[in-house]
C-alpha positions, 0 to 999 in steps of 0.5 A: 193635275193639280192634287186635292189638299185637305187641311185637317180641322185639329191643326195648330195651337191647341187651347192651352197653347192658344192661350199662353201665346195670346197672353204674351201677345197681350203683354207686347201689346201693353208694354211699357217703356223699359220692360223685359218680357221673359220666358222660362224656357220656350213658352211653346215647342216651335222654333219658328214662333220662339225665333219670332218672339225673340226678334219682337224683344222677348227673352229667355231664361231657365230657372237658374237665372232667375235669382238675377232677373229678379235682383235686375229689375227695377222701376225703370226696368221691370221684368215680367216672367211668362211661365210656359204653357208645359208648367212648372214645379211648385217649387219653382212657382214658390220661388217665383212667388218669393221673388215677386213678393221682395221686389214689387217690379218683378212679376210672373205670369202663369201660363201653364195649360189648363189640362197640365195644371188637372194633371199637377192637382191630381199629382198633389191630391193623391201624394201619400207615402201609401202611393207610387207615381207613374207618368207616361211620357219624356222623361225630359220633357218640361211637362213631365219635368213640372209633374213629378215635381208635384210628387215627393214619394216614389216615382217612374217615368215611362216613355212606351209599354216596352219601358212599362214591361221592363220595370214590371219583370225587373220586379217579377220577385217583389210586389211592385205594386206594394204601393198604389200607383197613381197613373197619369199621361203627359198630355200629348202622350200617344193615344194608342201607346196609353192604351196599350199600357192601361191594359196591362196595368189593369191586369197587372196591378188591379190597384192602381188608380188610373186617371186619364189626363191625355188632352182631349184636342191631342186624343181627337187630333192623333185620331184624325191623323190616322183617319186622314192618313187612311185616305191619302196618299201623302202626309205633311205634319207640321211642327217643331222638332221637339214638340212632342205631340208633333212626332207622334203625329208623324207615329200615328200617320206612318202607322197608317202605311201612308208616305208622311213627311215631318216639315217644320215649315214650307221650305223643308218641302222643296223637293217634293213634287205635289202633282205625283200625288192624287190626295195630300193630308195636312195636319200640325202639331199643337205648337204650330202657327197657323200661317206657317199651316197656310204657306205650306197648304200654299206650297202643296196647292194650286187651288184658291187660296188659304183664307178663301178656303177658312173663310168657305168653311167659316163663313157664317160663324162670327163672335156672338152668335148663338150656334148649335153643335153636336157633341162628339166629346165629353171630359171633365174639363170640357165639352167638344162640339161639331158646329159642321163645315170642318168647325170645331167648337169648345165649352170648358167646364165654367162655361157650362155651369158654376156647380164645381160638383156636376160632372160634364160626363154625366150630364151630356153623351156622344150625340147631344144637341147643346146651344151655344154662344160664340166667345171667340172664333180663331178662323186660322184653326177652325175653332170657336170658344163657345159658352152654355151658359151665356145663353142659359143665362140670356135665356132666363135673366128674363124668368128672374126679372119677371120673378122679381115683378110678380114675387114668385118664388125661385128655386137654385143650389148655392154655390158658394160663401162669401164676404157678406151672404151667399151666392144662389145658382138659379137657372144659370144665373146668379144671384146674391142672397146677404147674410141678413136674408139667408136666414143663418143667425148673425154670425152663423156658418153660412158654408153650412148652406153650400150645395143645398137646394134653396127657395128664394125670392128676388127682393132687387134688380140692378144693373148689370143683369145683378139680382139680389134675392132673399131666402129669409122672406120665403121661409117665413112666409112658409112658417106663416102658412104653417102657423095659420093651418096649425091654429085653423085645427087647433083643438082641445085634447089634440096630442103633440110630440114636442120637444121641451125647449125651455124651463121656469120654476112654475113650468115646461114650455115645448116646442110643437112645430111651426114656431109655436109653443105651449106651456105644461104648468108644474101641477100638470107634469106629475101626479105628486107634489114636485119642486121644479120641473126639472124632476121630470123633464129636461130641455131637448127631451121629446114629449107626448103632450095634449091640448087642456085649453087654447087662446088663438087671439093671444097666441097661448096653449095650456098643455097637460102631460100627466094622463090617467094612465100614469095616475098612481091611484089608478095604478094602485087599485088595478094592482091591488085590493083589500086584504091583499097582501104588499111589500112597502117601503116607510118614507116616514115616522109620525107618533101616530103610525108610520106612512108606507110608500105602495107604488110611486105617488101612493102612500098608506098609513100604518097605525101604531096599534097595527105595527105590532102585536104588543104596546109600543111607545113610538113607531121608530122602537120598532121601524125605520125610514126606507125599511122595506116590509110585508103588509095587509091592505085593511081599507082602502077608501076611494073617495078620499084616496086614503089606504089603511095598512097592518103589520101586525094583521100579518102576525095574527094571520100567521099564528092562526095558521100556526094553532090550525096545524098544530090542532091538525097534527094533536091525536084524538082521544081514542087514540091514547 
């Protein structure tokens, strides 16, 4: 009886394999007569595959040659150099720049995986002398190699918790954790073991910044292992004998209790016999070829044949179709869908938005429901490159089309500056906003306008689903509104909070709001006589204010600033009355008297013959500017707002006093 074979669904190439193989086999694909293909090292950990690349003519070299690839190639014989999807250490992608910069006919292709390259920026990011690196992985490995390379400081390699533990107790009598660790994982790290080991990191070291770099394929593919494992009674795990995501399979599954096998391809499987078992798992590394997966599902079963089955599973999804899926994980860097029948589906972060600040874990769960589009489908492996927002955008171009025909307005974020305006992010789709419609001065800061919410309105539809929108045109048309409603309540004595936004010799101008200005003439900022506003006010102070008079036709406010409550007159005759008594200051000299400064704006004369109790020939024999002295307030006559003062009142009042207790103290004539 033949046994039931389940292929796993996360078997073979991984997306960032995927995409270093798909680039080299792009590059065969075009090129030229006379190129060399090379490779740093293998571009992915499978000898089966770099066995077949090296017979379609591809090289390999290791960083020490590549001073002499570079001085070989010529026009005749350009070389171009694959970087593998492992990474590199900026080092050596500086040393590659150099060399492809002095000679025109070397190049080099990056093809590190993007999940390596989170982990170098995460590496270079928190590189400070205040911090320490730790990375879980071979210490050998091309991956790990390229990490620490992005560090310049401190630095520990770990391939188990055991490793972890014997650096902690080396270190029992010094603070190992003196410096921050910065944690990471090589991506193909043992889910289990990176748990183990952030557990004791977090009780040991509470400093320590853990950051969870583990590939999100490898965490569901070592998850599925165990889960397959469980219902079967044999194991296979395809892959290369130093792929390293590959022996952790082969971990994950014996950790189950069940047989499993390590084959890199059908032949090492000759000896076993498929019909001794009632249910066969088949799962391969991130590094393994899909037809090397099908001739060992071949080898293990009778039943229909490999691209039969693919095609059952994946019958009805095709590049472009629009599908459903549900999300079973969220990281920063993509989203992994369920799209059923064993599909998996994959939404990396710019296909979901353009916003590099929104967060993929805060905006979708375990659960959700998220339509998408298919970009490709790999039937091999049972996996679909998907986009949101192709399907957002489908979605509302409509919406910004019909916006521009009826002039609504539109609301999006800015996403980014760039050489000649903005670029708006509106309902998934983007639209260009010129510099001269931003509403920034000519010349102004546009990055200033990155992540905020603006209004606009579509101005042009071009080919291409391309808008071209204005944000100057709404905000003016806000201005215009505002303007309308700010003249429709205009009125006489109406107050304002302003702020002076310029001056000239006869006055104040201040801004009201809305755009709008209005004048305080010189005569209406102070109660005395003042040479140039200026002595009151200064440009950008905040100032009371209220409407005198108005002319909507053309356009002009005649606002006053003075009030009542600041009159010095009225301030005077609140504070004092005739025959109170004052302390003055003299501000001037006259042969007649000398004025006296009351209270700020008010002034009383002193007459001569009231300065003293004798003749004097002049004020000045006996007084001086800015001598402050005690007078009598004689008269004050309030129509003509004039104020009478007398020093020597004050004298007469004193002897008075003097002649009245001198009378008291005398003794009477019946006394003597």
């Amino acid at each position: 009886m033949s046994p039931r074979v389940t292929v796993a669904s996360n078997a073979g190439f991984c997306f960032g394999v995927r995409r270093a193989a798909d680039r080299l086999e792009q590059l065969l694909t075009d090129r030229a007569a006379g190129q060399r293909i090379v490779t740093l090292g293998h571009l992915i950990h499978n000898d089966i595959y770099n066995d077949r690349m090296a017979r379609r003519g591809v090289e390999t070299a290791e960083i020490a040659d590549l001073e002499r690839l570079a001085a070989e190639a010529s026009a005749t014989a350009p070389i171009v150099l694959l970087a593998r999807a492992h990474g590199i250490s900026p080092a050596v992608a500086a040393q590659l720049d150099r060399l492809s910069t002095a000679n025109p006919h070397f190049s080099w292709v990056d093809c590190t995986c993007p999940y390596v390259a989170r982990i170098h920026k995460i590496v270079k990011e928190n590189c400070t002398e205040a911090t320490a690196l730790w990375v879980f992985g071979k210490h050998d490995h091309p991956e790990v190699v390229g990490i620490l390379g992005c560090f310049d400081g401190e630095k520990h390699v770990f391939e188990d918790q055991d490793a972890l533990m014997r650096l902690l107790e080396h270190n029992q009598s010094a603070n190992y954790c003196e410096k921050r660790p910065i944690v990471v994982a090589q991506t193909t790290f043992s889910l289990s073991e990176w748990e183990k080991c952030q557990k004791i990191i977090e009780k040991l070291c509470t400093n320590a910044r853990i950051f969870d770099t583990i590939c999100s394929v490898t965490e569901m593919r070592q998850k599925e292992a165990a889960s397959l494992a469980q219902q079967c009674d044999l194991m296979i795990v395809i892959g290369g004998k130093q792929s390293s995501n590959t022996a952790k399979l082969v971990r994950v599954c014996r950790d189950q209790g069940t047989q499993t096998l390590f084959a890199e391809h059908a032949d090492d499987l000759a000896a076993v016999d498929p019909s001794a078992y009632e249910h066969i798992g088949i799962i391969a590394g991130a590094s393994t070829p899909s037809d090397v997966i099908e001739e060992v599902y071949k080898t293990m079963s009778e039943m229909e044949n490999f691209e039969a089955l693919l095609e059952d599973s994946f019958k009805t999804l095709n590049t472009g179709d629009v599908v459903i899926g549900t999300v079973e994980h969220v990281s920063d860097t993509e989203v992994q869908l369920d799209l059923g029948a064993g599909v998996t589906g994959y939404i990396k972060a710019e296909q979901i938005t353009d916003d590099n600040s929104v967060k993929l874990t805060s905006l979708y769960k375990k659960g959700d429901q998220i339509e998408a589009f298919v970009i490709r489908v790999s039937d091999m492996e049972g996996v679909a490159e998907l986009s949101k927002k192709r399907v957002d955008s489908d979605k509302n171009w409509l919406n910004i089309v019909a916006a521009s025909e009826n002039g609504d307005i539109l609301e999006g974020k800015v996403i980014e500056a760039i050489k000649g305006g903005i670029l708006v992010l509106v309902n998934a789709n983007r639209i260009f906003v010129p510099g001269s419609h931003t509403g920034v001065p000519k010349d102004g800061d546009l990055t200033a306008l990155v992540g905020q919410t603006v209004k606009l309105r579509v101005i042009e539809i071009k080919p291409g689903k391309k808008a071209i929108g204005s944000i100057r045109s709404v905000l003016r048309e806000e201005r215009r509104a505002k303007e309308a409603e700010f003249w429709a309540t205009m009125e006489e004595g109406k107050v304002f909070t302003g702020v002076v936004k310029s001056m000239t010799s006869y006055g104040a101008f201040v801004d009201l709001g809305c755009g709008v200005d209005g004048m305080v003439h010189a005569t209406e900022l102070s109660w005395k006589h003042i040479k140039s506003p200026a002595e009151v006010v200064a440009i950008g102070d905040v100032i009371t204010v209220f409407v005198k008079s108005f002319d909507v036709e053309k356009k002009r406010i005649s606002l006053g600033y003075k009030t009542e409550a600041t009159n010095p007159w009225n301030i005077f005759t609140a504070k004092y009355a005739e025959g109170d008594v004052a302390t003055v200051k003299i501000v001037s000299l006259m042969p007649f008297g000398a004025f006296a400064e009351i209270v700020d704006g008010v002034d009383g004369l002193i007459h001569i013959s009231e300065i003293a109790k004798k003749r004097i020939g002049k004020p000045e024999d006996v007084l001086s500017v800015g001598q402050e002295v005690d007078v009598k307030i004689l008269e004050i006559d309030m129509e003509k707002q004039k104020v009478g003062l007398s020093i020597r009142a004050l004298l007469d009042d004193a002897e008075e006093v003097v002649e009245e207790v001198v009378e008291d103290e005398a003794p009477a004539a019946d006394e003597e």
